[in-house]
C-alpha positions in Angstrom: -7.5 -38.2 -5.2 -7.8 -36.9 -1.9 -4.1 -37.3 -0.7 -3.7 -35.0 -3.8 -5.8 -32.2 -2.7 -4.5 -32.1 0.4 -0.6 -32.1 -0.6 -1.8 -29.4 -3.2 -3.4 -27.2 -0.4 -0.4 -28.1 1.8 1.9 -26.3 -0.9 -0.3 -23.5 -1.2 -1.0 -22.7 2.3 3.1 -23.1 2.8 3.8 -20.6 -0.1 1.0 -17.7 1.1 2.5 -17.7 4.7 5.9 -17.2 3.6 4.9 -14.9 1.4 2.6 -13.2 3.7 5.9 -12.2 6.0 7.5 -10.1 3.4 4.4 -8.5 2.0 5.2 -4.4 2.2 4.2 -2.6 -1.1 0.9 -3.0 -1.3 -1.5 -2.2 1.1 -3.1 -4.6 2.8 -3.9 -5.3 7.0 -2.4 -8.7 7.3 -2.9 -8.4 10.7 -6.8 -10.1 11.1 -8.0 -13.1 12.4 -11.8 -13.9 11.2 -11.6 -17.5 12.8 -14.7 -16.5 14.5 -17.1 -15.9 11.4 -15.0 -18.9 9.5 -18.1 -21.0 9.2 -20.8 -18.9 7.7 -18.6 -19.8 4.8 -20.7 -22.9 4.6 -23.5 -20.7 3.3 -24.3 -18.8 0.7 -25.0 -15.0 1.0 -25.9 -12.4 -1.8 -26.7 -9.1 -1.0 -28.0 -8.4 -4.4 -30.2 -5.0 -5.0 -30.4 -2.4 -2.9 -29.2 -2.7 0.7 -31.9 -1.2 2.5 -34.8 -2.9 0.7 -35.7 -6.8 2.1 -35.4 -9.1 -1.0 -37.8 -12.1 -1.2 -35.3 -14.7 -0.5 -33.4 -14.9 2.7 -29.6 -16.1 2.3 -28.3 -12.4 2.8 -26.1 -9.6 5.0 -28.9 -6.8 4.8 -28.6 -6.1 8.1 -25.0 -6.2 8.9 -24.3 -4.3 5.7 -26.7 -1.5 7.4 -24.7 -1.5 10.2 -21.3 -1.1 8.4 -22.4 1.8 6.1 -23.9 3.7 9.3 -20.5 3.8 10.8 -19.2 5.1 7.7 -22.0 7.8 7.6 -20.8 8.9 11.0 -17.4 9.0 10.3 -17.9 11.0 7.1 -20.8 13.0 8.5 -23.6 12.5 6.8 -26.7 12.5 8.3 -28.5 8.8 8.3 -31.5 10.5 6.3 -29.7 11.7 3.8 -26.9 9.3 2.8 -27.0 5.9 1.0 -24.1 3.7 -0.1 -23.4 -0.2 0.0 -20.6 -2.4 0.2 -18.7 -3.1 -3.3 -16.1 -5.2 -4.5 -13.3 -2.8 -3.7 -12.2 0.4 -4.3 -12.8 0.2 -8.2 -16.2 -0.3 -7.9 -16.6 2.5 -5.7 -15.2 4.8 -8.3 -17.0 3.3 -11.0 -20.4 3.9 -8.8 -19.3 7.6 -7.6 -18.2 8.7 -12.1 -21.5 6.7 -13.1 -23.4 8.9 -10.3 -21.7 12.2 -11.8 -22.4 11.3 -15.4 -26.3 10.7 -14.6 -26.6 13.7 -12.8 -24.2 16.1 -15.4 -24.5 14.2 -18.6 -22.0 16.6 -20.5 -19.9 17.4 -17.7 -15.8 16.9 -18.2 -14.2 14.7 -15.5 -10.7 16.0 -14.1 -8.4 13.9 -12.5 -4.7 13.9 -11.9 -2.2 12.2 -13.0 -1.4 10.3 -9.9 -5.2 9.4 -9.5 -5.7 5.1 -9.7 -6.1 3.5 -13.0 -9.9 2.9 -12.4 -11.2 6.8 -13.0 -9.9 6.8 -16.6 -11.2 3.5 -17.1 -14.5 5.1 -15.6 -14.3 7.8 -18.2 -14.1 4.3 -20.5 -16.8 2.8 -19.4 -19.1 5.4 -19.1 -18.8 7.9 -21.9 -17.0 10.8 -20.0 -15.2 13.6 -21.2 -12.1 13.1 -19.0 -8.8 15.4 -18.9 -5.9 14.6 -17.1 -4.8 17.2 -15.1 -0.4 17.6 -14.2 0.6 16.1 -10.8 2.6 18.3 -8.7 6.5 16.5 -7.6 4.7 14.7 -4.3 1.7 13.4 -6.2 -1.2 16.5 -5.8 -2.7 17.5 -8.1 -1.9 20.9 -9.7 -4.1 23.7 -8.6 -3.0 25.8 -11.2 -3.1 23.5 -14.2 -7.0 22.6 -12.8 -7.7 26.2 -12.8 -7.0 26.7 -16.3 -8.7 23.9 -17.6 -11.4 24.6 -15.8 -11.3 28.2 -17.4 -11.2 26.6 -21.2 -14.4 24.8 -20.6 -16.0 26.8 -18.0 -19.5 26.6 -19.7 -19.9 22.5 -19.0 -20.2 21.2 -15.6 -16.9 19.8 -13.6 -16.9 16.6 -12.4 -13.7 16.1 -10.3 -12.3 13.0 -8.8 -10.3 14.3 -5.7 -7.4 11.7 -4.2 -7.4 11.4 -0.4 -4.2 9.2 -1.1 -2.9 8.5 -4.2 -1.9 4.9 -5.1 1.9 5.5 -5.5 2.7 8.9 -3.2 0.2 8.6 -0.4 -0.7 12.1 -1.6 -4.2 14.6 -0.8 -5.7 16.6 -3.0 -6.9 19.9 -0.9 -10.3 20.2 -1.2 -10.3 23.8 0.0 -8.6 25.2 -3.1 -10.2 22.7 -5.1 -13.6 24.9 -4.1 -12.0 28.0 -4.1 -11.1 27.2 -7.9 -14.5 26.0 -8.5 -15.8 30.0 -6.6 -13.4 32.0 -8.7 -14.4 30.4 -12.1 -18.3 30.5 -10.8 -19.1 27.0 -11.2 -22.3 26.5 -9.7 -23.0 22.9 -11.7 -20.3 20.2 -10.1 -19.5 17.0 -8.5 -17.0 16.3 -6.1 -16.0 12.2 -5.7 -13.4 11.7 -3.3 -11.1 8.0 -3.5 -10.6 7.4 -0.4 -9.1 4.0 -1.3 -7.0 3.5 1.6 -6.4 6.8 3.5 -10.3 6.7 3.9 -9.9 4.7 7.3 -6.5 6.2 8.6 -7.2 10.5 7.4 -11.0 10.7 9.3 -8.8 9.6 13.0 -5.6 11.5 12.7 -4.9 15.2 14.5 -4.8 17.8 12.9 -5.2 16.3 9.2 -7.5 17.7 6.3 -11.4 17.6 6.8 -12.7 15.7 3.9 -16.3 14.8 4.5 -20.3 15.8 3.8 -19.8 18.5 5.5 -18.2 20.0 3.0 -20.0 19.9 -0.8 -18.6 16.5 -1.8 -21.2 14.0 -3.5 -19.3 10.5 -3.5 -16.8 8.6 -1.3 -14.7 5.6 -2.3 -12.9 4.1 0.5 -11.3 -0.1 0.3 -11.5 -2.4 2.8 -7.9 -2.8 2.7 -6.9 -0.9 6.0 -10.1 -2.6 8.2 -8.5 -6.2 7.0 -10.7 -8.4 4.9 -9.4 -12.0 3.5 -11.9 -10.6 0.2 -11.2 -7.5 -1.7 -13.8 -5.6 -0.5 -14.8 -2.1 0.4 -17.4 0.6 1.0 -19.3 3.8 -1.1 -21.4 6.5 0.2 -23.4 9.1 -1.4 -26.5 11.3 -1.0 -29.7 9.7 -1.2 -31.0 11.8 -3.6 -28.5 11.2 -6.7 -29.5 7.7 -6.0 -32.9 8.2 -6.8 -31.5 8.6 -10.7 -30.1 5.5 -11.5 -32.7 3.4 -9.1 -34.9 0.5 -11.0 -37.2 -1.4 -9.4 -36.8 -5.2 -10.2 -39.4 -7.6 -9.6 -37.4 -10.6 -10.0 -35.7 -10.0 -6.6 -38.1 -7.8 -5.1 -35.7 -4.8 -4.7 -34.5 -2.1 -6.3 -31.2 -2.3 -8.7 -29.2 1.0 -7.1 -25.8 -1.0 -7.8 -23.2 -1.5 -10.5 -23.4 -5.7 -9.8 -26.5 -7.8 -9.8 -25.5 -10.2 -7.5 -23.2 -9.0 -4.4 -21.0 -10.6 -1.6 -23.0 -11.5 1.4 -19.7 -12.4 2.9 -17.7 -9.3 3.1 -20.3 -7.2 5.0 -20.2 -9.6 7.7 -16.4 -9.4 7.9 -16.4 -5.7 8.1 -18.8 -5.7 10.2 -17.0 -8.2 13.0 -13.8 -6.0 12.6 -15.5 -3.0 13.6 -17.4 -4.2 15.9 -14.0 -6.2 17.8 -12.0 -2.8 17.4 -14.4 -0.4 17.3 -13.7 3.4 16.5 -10.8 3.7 19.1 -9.0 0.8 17.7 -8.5 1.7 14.4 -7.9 5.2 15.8 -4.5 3.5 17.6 -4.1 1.3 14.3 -4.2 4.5 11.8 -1.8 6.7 13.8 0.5 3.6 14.7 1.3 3.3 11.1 1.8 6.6 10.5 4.5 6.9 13.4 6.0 4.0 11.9 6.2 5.2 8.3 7.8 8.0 9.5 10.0 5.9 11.3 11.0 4.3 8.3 11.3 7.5 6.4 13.4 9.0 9.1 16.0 5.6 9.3 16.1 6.2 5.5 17.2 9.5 5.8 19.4 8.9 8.6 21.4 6.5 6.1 21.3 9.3 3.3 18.9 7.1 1.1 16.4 9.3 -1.2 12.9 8.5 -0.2 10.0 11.1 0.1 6.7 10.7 2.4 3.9 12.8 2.2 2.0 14.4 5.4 -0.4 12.2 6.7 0.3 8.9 4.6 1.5 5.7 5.4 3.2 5.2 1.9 6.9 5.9 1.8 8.7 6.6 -1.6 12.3 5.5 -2.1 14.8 5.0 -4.7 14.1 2.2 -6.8 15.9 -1.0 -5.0 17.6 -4.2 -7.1 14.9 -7.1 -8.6 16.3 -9.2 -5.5 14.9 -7.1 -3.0 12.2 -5.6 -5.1 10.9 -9.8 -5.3 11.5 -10.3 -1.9 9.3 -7.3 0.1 6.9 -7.9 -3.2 7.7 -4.0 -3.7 5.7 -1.5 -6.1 7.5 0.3 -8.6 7.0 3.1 -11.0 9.5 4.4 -12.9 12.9 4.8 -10.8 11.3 4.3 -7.6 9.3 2.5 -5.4 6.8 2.6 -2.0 6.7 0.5 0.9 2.8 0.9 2.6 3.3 0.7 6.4 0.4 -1.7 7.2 -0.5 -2.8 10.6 1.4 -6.2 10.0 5.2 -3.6 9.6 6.3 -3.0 13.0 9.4 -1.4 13.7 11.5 -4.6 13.9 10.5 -5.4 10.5 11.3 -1.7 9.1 14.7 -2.3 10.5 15.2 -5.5 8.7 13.8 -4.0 5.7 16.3 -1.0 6.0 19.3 -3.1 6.6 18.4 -5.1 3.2 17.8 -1.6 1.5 21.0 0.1 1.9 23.4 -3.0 1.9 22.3 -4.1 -1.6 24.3 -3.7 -5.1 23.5 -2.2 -7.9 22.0 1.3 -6.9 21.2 3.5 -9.2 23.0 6.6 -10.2 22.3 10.2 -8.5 20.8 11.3 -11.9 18.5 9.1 -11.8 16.7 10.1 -8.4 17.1 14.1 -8.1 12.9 14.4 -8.2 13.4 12.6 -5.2 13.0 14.9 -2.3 11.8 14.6 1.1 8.4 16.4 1.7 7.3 14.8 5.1 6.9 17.8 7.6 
C-alpha cells in the first residue's frame, strides 16, 4: 500500500514541476520557497472569528495575521485606529466581504461594475440581494465614464455602490478613481461606497512611479487584494476596511469567544503565516524590485511582440499582456487564458526575459493564425 502512495505522489510531483515551467496565463508568483515554515504543517491552525480578539483555544495565527494586515494598512494608508481587515481565502472572498459591507451599510443601493470586472462581483450581487448593473467596458478594459454617468443619472435618488478594478482579470486594466468621484460630485451623490479589487495589481500599483493613487486617502471603503503576487502555495489573500462599517455586521459568539466579523466560520491559520514569512524575507523594498521587474518585462514582451508585427495590447501599469488568440498547441502548452479571439500572458516573477523569448519564438512560428478580421479591436495602448 505504501509503495503505491509513493509512486502515486511520484507521478504527481513529476506532472506539477513540469507543468510549473510553462505556467504564464494566470497569475501566480512561482517563484517562493516556504521550506522554512514547512513544518507547522504538522499542526493545526484556525483563525476563526475576528482577528483581533484572542479566542479561547490556542491552535491559531492571531498574531502574525496582525502583523500582515498592518503592513497592508500602511501601504494603503489607513491609519491603524481606523482600519480593520483579515486574511481570506482569496480574492473572492474579499469581494464578497467588501459588496456584503456595502449592502449593510446602503441596503437599497445599486451596485455598478464593468464589464471587465471578475466574475465574483455579480455573483456578489447573487449572493447578497443587490441591485447590480453592468456598466460598458471601454476597448482596453476600463470602465466607461460616460455610460457610469448616465446610469448613475437614471437612478440618482438610490445610493451607488461601485466596485472599481485596480486590474482587471483579462486586460490588466484601472478604473480612475478621480473621474469615478468627479461623476459621483457632478450627480451630487453624497450616499456611496467605493470597493476597490485589487486582486493582483494590489501588490505591484502601491510601488510603481508615477502610477494612480488608489488608497484611504482618498474616499474608498473596501480593498480586495490576492495573495497571488506575494507567492503563497494556498490561494490566499488579504481585505481591509474601516473599522466602523465593521461594527454592522459584528456578532459576538460565545462558542469561540470572539466576535463573527467574517464571511467563514473557521479560517486558515496557515496562510497568514506564509504571508507573513514572505514579507518579512523581502520586505517592502523587495517586492518594490519584484513589482517593477515584471512590469519591465511585460513590456518587454509587448515590445518583441510588436517588433514581430503580432497584435497584442498592454495596458499602463499592468503586467498582463493581450495578444491574438494563439493555436490549442500552444494555448495547452503556456496553459494560456483566453477570451474570445484572444488571449494574456501575466508576467509573474517566475517569466524572465529568457523565457519571454522562448515564448515569443513559439508564438509567431505557429500555424493556424487567425485572420486580420478577426483581431482589428486589437490595438496597442501601452504608453
Amino acid at each position: 500500500m505504501l509503495d503505491t502512495v509513493s509512486k502515486e505522489l511520484a507521478i504527481f510531483w513529476q506532472q506539477i514541476e513540469e507543468r510549473s515551467q510553462f505556467h504564464a496565463g494566470y497569475p501566480y508568483n512561482l517563484s517562493c520557497d516556504f521550506s522554512r515554515i514547512n513544518k507547522f504543517f504538522n499542526f493545526l491552525l484556525n483563525n476563526a472569528g475576528d482577528p483581533y480578539i484572542e479566542p479561547d483555544f490556542g491552535l491559531h495565527s492571531r498574531k502574525f495575521e496582525q502583523e500582515v494586515l498592518s503592513f497592508f494598512a500602511q501601504l494603503y494608508k489607513i491609519p491603524e485606529n481606523e482600519f480593520w481587515g483579515y486574511v481570506t481565502a482569496g480574492g473572492t472572498e474579499g469581494n464578497l466581504y467588501g459588496i456584503l459591507l456595502a449592502r449593510e451599510i446602503y441596503p437599497d443601493g445599486i451596485l455598478y461594475s464593468s464589464q471587465d470586472s471578475h466574475y465574483s462581483i455579480a455573483k456578489a450581487a447573487r449572493l447578497f440581494g443587490v441591485q447590480h448593473q453592468v456598466i460598458n467596458s471601454q476597448i482596453n478594459g476600463e470602465i466607461s465614464y460616460e455610460h457610469l454617468s448616465q446610469a448613475i443619472q437614471q437612478n440618482s435618488h438610490k445610493p451607488v455602490i461601485i466596485n472599481l478594478n485596480i486590474g482587471t482579470t483579462v486586460k490588466g486594466a484601472i478604473d480612475d478613481l478621480d473621474k469615478i468621484l468627479e461623476i459621483l460630485k457632478y450627480h451630487q451623490i453624497k450616499d456611496y461606497y467605493i470597493h476597490c479589487d485589487a486582486a493582483l495589481s494590489g501588490m505591484i500599483l502601491p510601488f510603481l512611479d508615477h502610477a494612480p493613487q488608489i488608497n484611504f486617502q482618498k474616499p474608498i471603503d473596501s480593498v480586495a487584494i490576492s495573495g497571488k503576487f506575494i507567492g503563497s502555495p494556498i490561494p490566499c489573500g488579504v481585505v481591509l476596511t474601516k473599522k466602523k462599517w465593521v461594527e454592522k455586521v459584528e456578532t459576538m459568539i460565545e462558542y469561540i469567544g470572539s466576535k463573527d466579523t467574517t464571511i467563514l466560520g473557521s479560517r486558515n491559520g496557515h496562510t497568514p503565516l506564509i504571508l507573513w514569512y514572505a514579507l518579512k524575507t523581502k520586505g517592502y523594498e523587495g517586492f518594490a524590485k519584484e513589482a517593477k521587474t515584471c512590469i519591465q518585462n511585460a513590456q518587454y514582451l509587448f515590445q518583441q511582440l510588436q517588433l514581430r508585427e503580432y497584435p497584442c495590447m498592454l495596458n499602463k501599469f499592468s503586467n498582463t499582456v493581450v495578444f491574438q488568440k494563439p493555436n490549442q498547441v500552444l494555448i495547452k502548452k503556456w496553459q494560456l487564458a483566453t477570451l474570445d479571439n484572444f488571449a494574456h500572458l501575466i508576467v509573474m516573477q517566475n517569466i524572465d526575459r529568457q523565457k519571454i523569448d522562448t515564448f515569443v519564438n513559439e508564438l509567431v512560428l505557429q500555424e493556424g493564425i487567425l485572420p486580420e478580421s478577426e483581431y482589428l479591436h486589437l490595438q496597442p495602448v501601452f504608453s
